[in-house]
C-alpha positions in Angstrom: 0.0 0.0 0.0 2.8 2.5 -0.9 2.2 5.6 -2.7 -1.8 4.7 -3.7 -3.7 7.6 -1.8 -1.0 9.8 -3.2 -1.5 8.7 -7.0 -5.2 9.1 -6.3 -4.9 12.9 -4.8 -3.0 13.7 -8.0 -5.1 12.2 -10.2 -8.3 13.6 -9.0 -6.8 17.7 -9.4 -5.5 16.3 -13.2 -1.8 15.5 -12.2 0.0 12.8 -13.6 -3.4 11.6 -15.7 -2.8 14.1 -18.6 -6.1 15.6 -17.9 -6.8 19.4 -17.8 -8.0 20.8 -14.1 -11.7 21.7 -14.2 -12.4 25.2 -13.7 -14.6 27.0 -12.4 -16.8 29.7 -14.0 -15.2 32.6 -11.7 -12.2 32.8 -10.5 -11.4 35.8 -8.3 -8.4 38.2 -9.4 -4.7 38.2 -7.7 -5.0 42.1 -7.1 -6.9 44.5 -5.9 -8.0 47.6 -8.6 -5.6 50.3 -7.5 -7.7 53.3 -9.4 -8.3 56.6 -8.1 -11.9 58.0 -7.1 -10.7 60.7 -10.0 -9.8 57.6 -12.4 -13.5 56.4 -11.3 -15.1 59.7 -12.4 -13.7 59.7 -16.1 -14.0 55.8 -16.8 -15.5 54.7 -19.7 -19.1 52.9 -19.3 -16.8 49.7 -21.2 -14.1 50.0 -18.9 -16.5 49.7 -15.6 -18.6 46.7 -16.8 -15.4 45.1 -17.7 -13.8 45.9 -14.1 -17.3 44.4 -12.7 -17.3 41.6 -14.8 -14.1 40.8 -13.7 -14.8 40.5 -10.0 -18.0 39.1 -10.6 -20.4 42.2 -9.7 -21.5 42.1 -13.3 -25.0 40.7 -12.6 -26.0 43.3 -9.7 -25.0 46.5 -11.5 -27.4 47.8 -13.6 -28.6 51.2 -14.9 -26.7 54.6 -16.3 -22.6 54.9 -16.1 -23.1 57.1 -12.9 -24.9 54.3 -11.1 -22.0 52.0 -12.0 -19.3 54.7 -11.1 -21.1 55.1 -8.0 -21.2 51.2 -7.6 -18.0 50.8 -8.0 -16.5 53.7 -6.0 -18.1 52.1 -3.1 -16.8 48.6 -4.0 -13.1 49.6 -4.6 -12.1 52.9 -3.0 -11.5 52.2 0.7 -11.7 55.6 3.1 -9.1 55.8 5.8 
């Protein structure tokens, strides 16, 4: 019994099988948007869905570009 609940733990997450991993539909980003409540102010309508999209807040924003610059000032900017 050497080894065989090792070989099984790799093969189920696609090691060592050839397989591809399964992935999920969303997959949160590494880092944190870093844009300024004046960068917020001038975005492009495009540019904010595709920021929302990206951390998965796509689905609950709707509405004109100030209701999604608004949205998304409160989401990202952090007051100290």
């Amino acid at each position: 019994m050497s080894g065989g609940g090792m070989e099984s733990i790799n093969n189920s997450r696609g090691g060592g099988g050839g397989g591809e991993m399964k992935r999920c539909g969303f997959q949160m980003p590494l880092h944190y948007p870093r844009y300024t409540r004046a960068e917020y102010e001038v975005m492009a309508e495009w540019k904010l869905d595709c920021l929302l999209a990206q951390y998965g807040l796509h689905p609950h924003v709707s509405g004109d570009v100030e209701h999604k610059r608004k949205f998304a000032m409160g989401a990202f900017l952090w007051t100290y």
